[in-house]
Gaussian input, Z-matrix of N, CA and C with variables (Angstrom, degrees):
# hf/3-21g

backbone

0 1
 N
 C     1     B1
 C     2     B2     1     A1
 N     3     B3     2     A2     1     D1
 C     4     B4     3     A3     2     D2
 C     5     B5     4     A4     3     D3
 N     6     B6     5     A5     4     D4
 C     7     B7     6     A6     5     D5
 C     8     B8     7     A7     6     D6
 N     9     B9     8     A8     7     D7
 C    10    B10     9     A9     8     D8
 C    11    B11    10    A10     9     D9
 N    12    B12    11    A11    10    D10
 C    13    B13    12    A12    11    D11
 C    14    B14    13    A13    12    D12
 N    15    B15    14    A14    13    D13
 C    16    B16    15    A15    14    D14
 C    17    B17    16    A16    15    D15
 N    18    B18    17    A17    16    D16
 C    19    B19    18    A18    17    D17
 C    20    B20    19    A19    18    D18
 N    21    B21    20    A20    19    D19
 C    22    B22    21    A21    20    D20
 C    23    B23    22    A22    21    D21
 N    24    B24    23    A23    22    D22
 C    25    B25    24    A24    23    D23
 C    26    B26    25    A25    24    D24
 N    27    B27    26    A26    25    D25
 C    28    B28    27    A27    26    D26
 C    29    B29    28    A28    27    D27
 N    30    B30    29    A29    28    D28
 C    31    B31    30    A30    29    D29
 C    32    B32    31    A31    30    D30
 N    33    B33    32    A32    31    D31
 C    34    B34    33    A33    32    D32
 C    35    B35    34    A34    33    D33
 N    36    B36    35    A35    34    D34
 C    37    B37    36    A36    35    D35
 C    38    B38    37    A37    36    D36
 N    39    B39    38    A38    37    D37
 C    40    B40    39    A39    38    D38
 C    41    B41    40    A40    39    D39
 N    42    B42    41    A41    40    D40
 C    43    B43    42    A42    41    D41
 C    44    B44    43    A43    42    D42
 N    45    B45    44    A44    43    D43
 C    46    B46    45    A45    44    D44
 C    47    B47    46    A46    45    D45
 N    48    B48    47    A47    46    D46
 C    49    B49    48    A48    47    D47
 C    50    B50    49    A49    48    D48
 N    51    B51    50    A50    49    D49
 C    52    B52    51    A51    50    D50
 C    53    B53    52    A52    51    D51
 N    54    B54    53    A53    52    D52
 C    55    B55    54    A54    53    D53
 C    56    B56    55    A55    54    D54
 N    57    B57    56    A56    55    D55
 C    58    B58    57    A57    56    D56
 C    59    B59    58    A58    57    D57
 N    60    B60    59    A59    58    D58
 C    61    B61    60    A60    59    D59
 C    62    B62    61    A61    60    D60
 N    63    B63    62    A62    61    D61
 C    64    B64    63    A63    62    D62
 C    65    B65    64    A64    63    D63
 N    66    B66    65    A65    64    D64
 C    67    B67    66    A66    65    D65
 C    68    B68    67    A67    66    D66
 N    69    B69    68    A68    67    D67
 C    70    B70    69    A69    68    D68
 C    71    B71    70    A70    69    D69
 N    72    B72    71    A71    70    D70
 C    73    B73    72    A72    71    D71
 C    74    B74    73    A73    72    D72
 N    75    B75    74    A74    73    D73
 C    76    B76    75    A75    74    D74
 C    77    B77    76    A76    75    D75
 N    78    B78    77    A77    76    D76
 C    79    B79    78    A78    77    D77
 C    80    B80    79    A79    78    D78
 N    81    B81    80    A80    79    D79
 C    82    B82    81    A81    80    D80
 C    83    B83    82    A82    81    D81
 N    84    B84    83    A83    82    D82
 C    85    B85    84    A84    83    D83
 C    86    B86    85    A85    84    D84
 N    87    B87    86    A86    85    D85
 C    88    B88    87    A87    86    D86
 C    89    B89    88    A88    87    D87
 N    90    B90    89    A89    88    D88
 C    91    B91    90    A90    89    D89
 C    92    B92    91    A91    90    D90
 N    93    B93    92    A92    91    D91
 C    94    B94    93    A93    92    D92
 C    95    B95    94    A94    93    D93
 N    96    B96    95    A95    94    D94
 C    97    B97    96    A96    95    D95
 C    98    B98    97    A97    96    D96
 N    99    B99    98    A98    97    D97
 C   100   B100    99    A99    98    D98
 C   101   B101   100   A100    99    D99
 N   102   B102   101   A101   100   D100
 C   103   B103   102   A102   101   D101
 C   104   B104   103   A103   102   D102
 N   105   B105   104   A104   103   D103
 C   106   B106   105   A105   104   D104
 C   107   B107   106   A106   105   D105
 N   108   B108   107   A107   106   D106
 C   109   B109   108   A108   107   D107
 C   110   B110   109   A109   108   D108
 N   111   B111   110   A110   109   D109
 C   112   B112   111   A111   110   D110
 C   113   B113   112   A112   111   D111
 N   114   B114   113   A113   112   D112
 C   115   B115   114   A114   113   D113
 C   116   B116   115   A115   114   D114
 N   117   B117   116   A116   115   D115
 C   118   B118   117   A117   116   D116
 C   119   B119   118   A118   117   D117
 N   120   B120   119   A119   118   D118
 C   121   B121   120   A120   119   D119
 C   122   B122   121   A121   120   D120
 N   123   B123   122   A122   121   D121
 C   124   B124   123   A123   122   D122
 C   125   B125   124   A124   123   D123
 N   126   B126   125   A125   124   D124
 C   127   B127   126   A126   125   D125
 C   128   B128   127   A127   126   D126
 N   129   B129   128   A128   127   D127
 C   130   B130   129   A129   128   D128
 C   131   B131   130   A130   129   D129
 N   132   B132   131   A131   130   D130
 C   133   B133   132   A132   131   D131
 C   134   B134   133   A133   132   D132
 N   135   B135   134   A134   133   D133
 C   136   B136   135   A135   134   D134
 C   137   B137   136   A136   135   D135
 N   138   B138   137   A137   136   D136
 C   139   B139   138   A138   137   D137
 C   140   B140   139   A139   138   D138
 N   141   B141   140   A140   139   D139
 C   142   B142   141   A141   140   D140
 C   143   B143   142   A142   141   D141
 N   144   B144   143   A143   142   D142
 C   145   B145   144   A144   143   D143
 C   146   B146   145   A145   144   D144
 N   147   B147   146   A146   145   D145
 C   148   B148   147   A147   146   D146
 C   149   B149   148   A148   147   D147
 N   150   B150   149   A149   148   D148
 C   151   B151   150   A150   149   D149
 C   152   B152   151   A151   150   D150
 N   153   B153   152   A152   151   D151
 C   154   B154   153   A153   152   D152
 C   155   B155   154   A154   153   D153
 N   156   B156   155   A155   154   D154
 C   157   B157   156   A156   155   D155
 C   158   B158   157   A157   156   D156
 N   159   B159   158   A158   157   D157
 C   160   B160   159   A159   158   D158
 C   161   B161   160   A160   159   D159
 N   162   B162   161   A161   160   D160
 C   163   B163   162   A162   161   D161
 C   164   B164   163   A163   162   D162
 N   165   B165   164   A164   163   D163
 C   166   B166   165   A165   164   D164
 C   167   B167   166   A166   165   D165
 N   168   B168   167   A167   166   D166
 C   169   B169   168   A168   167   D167
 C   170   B170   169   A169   168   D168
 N   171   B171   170   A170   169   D169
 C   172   B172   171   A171   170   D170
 C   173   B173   172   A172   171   D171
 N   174   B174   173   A173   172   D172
 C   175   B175   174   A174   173   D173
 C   176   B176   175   A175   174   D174
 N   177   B177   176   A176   175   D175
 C   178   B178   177   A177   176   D176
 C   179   B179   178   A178   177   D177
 N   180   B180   179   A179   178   D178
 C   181   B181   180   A180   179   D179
 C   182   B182   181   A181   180   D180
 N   183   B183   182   A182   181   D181
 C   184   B184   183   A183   182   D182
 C   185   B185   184   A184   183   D183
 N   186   B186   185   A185   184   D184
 C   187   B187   186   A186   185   D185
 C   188   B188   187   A187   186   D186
 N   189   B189   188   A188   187   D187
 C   190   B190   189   A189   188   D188
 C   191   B191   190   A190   189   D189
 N   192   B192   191   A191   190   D190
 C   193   B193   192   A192   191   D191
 C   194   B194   193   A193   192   D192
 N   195   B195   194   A194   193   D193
 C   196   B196   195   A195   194   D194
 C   197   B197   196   A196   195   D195
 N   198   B198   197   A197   196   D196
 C   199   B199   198   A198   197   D197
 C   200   B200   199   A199   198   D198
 N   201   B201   200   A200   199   D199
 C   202   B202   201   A201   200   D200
 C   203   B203   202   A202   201   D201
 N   204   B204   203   A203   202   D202
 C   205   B205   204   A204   203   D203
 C   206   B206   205   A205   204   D204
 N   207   B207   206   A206   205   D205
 C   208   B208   207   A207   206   D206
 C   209   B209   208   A208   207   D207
 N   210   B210   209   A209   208   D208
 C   211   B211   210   A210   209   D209
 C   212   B212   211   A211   210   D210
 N   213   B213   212   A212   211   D211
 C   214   B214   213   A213   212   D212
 C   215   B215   214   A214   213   D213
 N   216   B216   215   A215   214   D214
 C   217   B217   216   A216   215   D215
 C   218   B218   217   A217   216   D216
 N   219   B219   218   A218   217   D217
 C   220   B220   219   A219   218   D218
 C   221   B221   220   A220   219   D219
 N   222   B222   221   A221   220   D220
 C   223   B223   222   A222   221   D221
 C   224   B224   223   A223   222   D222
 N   225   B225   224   A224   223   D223
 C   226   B226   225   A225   224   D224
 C   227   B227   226   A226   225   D225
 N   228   B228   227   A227   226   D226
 C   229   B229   228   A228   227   D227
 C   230   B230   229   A229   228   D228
 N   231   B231   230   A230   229   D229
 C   232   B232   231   A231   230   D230
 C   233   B233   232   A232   231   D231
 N   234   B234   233   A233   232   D232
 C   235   B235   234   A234   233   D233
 C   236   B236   235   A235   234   D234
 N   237   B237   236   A236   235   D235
 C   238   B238   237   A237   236   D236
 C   239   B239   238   A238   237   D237
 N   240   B240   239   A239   238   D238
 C   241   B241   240   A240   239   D239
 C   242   B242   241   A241   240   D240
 N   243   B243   242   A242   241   D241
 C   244   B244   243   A243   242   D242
 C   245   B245   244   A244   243   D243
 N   246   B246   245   A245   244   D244
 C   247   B247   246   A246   245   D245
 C   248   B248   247   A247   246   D246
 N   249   B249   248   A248   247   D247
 C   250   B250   249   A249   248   D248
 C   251   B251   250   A250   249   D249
 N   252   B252   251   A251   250   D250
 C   253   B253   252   A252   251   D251
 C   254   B254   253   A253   252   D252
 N   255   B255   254   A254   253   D253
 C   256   B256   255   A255   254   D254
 C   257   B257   256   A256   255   D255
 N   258   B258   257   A257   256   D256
 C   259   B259   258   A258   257   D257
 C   260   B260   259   A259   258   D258
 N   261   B261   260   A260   259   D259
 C   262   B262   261   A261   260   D260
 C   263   B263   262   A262   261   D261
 N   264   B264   263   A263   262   D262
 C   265   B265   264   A264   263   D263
 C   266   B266   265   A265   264   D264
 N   267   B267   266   A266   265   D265
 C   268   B268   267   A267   266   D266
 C   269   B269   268   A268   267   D267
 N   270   B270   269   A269   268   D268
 C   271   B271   270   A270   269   D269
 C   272   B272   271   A271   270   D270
 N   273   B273   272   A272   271   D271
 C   274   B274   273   A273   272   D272
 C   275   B275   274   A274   273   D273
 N   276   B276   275   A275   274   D274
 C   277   B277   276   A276   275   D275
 C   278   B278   277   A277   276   D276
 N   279   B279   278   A278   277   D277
 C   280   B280   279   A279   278   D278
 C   281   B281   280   A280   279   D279
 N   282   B282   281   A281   280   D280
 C   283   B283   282   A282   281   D281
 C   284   B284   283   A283   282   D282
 N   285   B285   284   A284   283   D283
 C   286   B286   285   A285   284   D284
 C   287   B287   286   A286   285   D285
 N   288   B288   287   A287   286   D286
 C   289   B289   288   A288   287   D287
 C   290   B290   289   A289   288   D288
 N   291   B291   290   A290   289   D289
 C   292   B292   291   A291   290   D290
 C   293   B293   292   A292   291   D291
 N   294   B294   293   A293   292   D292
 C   295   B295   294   A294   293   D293
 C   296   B296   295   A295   294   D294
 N   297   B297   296   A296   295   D295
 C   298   B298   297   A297   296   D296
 C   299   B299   298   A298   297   D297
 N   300   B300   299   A299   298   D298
 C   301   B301   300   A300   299   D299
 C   302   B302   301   A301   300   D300
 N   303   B303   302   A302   301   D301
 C   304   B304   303   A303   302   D302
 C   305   B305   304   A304   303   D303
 N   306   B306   305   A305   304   D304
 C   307   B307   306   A306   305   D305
 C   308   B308   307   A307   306   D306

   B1=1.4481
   B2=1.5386
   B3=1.7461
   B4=1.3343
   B5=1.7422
   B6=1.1367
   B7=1.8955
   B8=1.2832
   B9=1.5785
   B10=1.5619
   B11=1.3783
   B12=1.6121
   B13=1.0770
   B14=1.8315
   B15=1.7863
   B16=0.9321
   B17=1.5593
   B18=1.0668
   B19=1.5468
   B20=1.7380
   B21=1.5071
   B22=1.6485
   B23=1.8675
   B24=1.2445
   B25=1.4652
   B26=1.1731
   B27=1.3742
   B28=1.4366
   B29=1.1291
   B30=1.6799
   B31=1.4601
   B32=1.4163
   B33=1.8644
   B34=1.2087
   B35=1.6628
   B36=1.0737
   B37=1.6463
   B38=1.3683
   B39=1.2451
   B40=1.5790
   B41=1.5764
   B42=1.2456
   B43=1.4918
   B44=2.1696
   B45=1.1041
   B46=1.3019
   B47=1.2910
   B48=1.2590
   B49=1.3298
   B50=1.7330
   B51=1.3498
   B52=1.5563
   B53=1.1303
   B54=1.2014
   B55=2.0329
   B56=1.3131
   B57=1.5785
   B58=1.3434
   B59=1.1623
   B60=1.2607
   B61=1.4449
   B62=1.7404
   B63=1.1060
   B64=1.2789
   B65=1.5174
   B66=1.5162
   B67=1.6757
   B68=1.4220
   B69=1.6685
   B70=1.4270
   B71=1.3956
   B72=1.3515
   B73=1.5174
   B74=1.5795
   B75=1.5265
   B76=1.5363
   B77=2.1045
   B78=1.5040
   B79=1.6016
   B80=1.6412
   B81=1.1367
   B82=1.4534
   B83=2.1159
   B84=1.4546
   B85=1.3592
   B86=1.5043
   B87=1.5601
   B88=1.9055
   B89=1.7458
   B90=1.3316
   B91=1.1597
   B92=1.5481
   B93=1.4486
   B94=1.6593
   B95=0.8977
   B96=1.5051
   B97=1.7946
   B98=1.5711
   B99=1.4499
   B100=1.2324
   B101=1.5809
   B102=1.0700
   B103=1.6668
   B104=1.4927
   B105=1.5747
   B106=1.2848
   B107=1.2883
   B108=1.0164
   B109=1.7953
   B110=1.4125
   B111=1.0364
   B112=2.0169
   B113=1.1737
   B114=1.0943
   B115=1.5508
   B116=1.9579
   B117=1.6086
   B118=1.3678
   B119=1.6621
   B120=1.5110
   B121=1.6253
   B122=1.4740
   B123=1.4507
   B124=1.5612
   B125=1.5942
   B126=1.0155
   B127=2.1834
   B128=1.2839
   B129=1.3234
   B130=1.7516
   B131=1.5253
   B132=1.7226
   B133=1.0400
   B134=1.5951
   B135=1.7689
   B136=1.2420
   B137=1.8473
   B138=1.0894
   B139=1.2339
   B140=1.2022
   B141=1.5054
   B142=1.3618
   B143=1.8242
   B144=0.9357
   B145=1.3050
   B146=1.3611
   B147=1.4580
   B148=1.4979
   B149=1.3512
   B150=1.3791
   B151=1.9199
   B152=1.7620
   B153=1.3100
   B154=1.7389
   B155=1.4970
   B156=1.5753
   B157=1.4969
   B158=1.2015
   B159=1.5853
   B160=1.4123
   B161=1.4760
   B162=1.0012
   B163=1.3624
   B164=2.0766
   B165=1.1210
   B166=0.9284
   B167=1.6273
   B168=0.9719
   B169=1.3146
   B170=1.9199
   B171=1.4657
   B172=1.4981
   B173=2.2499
   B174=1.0001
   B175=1.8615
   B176=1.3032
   B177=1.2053
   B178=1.8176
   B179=1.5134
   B180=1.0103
   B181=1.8259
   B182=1.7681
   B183=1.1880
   B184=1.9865
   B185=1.6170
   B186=1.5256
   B187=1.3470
   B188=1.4296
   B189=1.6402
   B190=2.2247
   B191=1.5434
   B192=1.7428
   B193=0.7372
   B194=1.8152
   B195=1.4019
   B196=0.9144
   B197=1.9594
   B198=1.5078
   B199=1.6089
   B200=1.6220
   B201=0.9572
   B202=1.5157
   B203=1.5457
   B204=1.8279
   B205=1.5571
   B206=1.7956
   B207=0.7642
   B208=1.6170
   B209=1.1406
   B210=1.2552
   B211=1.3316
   B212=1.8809
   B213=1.1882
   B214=1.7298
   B215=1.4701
   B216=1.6340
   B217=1.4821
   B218=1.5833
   B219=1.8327
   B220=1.3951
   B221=1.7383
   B222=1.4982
   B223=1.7107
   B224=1.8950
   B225=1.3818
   B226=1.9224
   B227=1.4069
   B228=1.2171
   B229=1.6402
   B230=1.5192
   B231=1.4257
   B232=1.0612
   B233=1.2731
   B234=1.0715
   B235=1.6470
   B236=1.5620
   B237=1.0931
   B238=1.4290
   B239=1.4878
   B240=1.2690
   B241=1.5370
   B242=1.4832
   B243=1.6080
   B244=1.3953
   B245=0.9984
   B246=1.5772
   B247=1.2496
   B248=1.5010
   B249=1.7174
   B250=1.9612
   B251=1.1518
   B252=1.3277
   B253=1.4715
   B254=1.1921
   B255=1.3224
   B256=1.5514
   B257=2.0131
   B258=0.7378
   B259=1.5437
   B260=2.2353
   B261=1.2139
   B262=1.8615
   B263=1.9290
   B264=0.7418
   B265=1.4149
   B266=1.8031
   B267=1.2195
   B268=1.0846
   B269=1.6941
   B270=1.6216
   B271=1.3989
   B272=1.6172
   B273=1.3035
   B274=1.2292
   B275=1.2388
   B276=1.6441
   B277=1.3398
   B278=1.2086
   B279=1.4653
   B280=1.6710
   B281=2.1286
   B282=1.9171
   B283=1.3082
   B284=1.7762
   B285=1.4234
   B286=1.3960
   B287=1.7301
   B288=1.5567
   B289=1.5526
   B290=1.5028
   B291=1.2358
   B292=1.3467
   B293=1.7819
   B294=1.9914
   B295=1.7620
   B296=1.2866
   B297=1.5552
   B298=1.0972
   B299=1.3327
   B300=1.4460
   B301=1.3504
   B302=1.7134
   B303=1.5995
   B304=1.1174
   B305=1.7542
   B306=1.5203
   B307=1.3685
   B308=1.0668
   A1=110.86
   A2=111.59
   A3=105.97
   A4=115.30
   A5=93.60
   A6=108.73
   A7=127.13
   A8=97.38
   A9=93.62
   A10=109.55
   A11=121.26
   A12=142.64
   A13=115.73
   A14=114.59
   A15=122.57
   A16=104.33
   A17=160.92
   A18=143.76
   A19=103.08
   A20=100.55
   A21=92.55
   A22=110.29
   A23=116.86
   A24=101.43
   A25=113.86
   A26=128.20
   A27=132.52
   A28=129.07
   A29=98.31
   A30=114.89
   A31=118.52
   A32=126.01
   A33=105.09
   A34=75.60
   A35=143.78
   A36=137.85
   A37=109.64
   A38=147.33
   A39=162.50
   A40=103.65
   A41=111.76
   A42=130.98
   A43=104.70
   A44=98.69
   A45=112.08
   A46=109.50
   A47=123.93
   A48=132.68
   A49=106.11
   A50=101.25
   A51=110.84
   A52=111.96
   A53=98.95
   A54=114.32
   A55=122.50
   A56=118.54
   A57=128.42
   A58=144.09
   A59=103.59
   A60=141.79
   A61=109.87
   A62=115.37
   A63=131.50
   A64=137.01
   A65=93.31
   A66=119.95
   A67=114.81
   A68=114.73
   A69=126.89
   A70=94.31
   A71=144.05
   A72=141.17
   A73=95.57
   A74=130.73
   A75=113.20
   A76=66.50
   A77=127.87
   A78=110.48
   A79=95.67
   A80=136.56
   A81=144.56
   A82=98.99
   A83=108.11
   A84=115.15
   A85=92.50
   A86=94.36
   A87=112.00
   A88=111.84
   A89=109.83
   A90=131.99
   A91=114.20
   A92=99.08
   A93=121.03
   A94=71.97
   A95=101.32
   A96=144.48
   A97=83.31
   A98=111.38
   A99=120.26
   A100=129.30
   A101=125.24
   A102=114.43
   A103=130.66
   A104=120.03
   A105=102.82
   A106=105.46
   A107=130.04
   A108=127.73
   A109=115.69
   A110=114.81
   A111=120.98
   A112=92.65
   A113=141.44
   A114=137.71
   A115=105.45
   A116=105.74
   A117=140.65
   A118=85.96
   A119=108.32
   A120=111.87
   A121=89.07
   A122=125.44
   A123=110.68
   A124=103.51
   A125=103.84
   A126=85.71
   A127=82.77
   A128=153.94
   A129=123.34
   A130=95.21
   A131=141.17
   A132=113.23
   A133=132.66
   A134=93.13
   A135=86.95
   A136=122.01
   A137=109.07
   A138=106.49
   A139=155.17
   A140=134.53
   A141=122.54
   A142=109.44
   A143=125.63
   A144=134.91
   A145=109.26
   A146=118.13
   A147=134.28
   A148=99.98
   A149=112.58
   A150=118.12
   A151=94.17
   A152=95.50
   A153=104.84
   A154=113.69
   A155=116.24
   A156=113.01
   A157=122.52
   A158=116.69
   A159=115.05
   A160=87.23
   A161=164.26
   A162=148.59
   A163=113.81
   A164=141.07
   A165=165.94
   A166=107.27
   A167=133.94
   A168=143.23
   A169=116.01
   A170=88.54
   A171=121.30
   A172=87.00
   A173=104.93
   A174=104.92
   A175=112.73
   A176=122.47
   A177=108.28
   A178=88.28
   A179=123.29
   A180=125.77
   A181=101.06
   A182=94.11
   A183=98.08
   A184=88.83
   A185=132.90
   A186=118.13
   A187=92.06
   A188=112.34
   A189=112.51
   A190=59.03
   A191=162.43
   A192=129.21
   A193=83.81
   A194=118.30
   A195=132.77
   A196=122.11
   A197=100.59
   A198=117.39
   A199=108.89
   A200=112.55
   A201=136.04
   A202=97.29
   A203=114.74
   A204=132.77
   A205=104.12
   A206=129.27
   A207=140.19
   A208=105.86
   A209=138.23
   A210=113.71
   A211=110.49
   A212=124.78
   A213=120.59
   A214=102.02
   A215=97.49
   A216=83.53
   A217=134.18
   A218=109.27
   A219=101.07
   A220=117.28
   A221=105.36
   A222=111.77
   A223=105.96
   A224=91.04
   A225=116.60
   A226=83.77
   A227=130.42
   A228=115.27
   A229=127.33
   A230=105.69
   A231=98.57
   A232=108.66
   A233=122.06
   A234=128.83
   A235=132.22
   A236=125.38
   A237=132.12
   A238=118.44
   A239=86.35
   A240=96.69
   A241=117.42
   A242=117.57
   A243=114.47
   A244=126.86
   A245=123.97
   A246=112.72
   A247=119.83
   A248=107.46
   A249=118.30
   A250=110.63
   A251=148.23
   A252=111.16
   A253=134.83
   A254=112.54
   A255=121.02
   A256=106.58
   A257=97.45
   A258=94.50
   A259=104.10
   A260=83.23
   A261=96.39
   A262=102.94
   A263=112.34
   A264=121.59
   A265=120.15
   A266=92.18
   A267=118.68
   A268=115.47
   A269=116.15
   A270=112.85
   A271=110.68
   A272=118.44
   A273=125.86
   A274=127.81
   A275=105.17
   A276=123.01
   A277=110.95
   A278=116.97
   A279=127.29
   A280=104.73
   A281=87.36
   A282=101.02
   A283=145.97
   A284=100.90
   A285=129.90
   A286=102.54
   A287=114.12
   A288=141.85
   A289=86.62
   A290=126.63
   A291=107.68
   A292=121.26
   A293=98.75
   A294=78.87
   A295=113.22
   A296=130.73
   A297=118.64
   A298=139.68
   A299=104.28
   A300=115.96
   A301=114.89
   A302=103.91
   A303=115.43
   A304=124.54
   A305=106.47
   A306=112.98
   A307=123.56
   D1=-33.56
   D2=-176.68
   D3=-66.63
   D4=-46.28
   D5=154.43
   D6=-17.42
   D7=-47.96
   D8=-166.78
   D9=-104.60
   D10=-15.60
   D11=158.57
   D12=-41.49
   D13=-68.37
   D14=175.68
   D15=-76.11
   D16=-56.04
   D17=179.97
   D18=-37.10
   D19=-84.19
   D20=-163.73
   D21=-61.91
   D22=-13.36
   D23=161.77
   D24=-50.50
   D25=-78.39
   D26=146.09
   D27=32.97
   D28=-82.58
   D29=177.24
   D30=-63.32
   D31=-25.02
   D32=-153.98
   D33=-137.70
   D34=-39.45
   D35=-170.76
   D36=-74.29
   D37=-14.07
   D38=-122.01
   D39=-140.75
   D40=-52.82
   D41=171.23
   D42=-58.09
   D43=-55.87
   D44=-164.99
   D45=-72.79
   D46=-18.94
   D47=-165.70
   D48=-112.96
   D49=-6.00
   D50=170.61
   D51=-90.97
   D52=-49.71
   D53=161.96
   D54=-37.88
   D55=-55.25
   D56=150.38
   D57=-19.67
   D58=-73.96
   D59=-170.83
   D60=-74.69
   D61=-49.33
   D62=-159.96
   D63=-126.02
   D64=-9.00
   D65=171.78
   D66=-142.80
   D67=54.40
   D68=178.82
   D69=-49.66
   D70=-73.29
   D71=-128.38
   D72=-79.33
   D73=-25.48
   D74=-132.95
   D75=-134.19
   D76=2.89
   D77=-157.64
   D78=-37.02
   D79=-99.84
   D80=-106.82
   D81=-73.85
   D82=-13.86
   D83=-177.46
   D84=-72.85
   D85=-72.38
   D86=-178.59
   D87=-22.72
   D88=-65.53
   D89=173.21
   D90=-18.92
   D91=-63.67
   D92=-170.21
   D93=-42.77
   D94=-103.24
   D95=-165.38
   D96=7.46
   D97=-101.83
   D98=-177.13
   D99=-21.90
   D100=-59.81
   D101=151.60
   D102=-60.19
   D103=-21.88
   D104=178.81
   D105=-68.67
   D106=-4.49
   D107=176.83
   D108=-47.03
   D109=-32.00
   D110=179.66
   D111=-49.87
   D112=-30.02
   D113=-134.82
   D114=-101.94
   D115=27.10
   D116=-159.20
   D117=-112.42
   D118=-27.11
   D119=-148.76
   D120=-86.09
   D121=-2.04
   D122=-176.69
   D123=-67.28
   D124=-9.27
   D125=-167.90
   D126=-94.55
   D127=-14.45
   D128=148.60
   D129=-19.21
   D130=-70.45
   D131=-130.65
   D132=-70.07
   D133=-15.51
   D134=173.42
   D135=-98.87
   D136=26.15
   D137=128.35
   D138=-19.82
   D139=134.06
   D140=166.04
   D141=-128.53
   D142=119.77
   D143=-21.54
   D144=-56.61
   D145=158.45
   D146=-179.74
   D147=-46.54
   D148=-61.18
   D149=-165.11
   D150=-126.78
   D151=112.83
   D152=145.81
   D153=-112.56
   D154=131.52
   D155=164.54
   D156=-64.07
   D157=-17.80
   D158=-171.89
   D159=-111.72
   D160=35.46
   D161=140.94
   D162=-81.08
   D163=131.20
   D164=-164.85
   D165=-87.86
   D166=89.98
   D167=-169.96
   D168=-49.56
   D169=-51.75
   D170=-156.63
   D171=-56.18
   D172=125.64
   D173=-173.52
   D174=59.63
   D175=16.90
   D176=177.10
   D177=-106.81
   D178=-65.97
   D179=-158.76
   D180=-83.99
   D181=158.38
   D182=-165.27
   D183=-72.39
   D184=-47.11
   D185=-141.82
   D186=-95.85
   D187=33.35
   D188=-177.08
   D189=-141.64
   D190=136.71
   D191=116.19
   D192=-131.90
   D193=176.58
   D194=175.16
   D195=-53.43
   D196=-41.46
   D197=155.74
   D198=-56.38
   D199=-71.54
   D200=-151.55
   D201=-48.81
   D202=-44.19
   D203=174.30
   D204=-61.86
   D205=-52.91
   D206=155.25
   D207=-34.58
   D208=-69.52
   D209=-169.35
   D210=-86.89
   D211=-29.88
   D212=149.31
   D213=-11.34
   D214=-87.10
   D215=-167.17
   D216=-72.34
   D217=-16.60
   D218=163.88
   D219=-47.51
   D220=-29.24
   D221=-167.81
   D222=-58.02
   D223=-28.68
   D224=-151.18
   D225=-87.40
   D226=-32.25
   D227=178.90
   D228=-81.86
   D229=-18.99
   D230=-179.73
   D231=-111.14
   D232=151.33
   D233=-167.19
   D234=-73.22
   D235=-31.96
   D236=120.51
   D237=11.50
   D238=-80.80
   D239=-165.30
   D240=-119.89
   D241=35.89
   D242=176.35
   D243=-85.94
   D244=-10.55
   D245=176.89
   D246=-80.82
   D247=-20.44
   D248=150.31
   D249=-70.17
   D250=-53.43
   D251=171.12
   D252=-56.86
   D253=-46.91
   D254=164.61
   D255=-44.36
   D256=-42.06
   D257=-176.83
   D258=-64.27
   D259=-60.54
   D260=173.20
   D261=-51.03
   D262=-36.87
   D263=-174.63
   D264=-74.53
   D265=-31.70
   D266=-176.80
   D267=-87.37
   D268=-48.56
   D269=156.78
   D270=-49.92
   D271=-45.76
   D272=-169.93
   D273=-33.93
   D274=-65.31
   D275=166.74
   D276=-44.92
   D277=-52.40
   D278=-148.42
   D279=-54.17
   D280=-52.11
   D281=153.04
   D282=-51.79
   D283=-27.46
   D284=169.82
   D285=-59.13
   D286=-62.45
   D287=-177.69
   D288=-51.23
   D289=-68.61
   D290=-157.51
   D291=-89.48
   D292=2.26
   D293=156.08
   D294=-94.92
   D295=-4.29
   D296=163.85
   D297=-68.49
   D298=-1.74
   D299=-177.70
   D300=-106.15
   D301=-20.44
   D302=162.04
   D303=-53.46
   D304=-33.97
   D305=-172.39
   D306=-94.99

């Protein structure tokens, strides 16, 4: 339960509180931005099975893949587009947190 507690906190309390904290003028845009990032979670579908709790995201699915993290943060460096990498970066970890808790 603590598992599932800290992952989807992660995903949706972490975002919001960055938004907060750190993007007063632009919060409720930032915000989005920052949560639409789950939306990484579509290559679960091709999966088999779609959802395992015990499967480890981080290198199994193309849009968690070791490339895919590479260009996140190339996105996060350049200014343009940091508040999408930071957002991609940010699911990342969240996912990171919960294979470490898996093991």
């Amino acid at each position: 339960m603590l598992r599932f507690i800290l992952h989807y906190g992660f995903h949706f309390i972490v975002p919001i509180a960055v938004g907060l904290f750190f993007y007063r003028k632009n919060t409720v845009l930032v915000v989005t931005i920052l949560l639409s990032a789950i939306i990484i979670d579509m290559d679960h579908l091709w999966a088999d099975p779609v959802f395992d709790p015990n499967r480890c995201s981080i290198n199994f699915h193309p849009l968690h893949s070791y490339l895919a993290i590479g260009v996140y943060f190339v996105l996060f460096l350049l200014r343009k587009t940091r508040i999408i990498g930071l957002a991609l970066l940010l699911h990342i970890l969240a996912d990171t947190i919960d294979c470490y808790l898996m093991s």
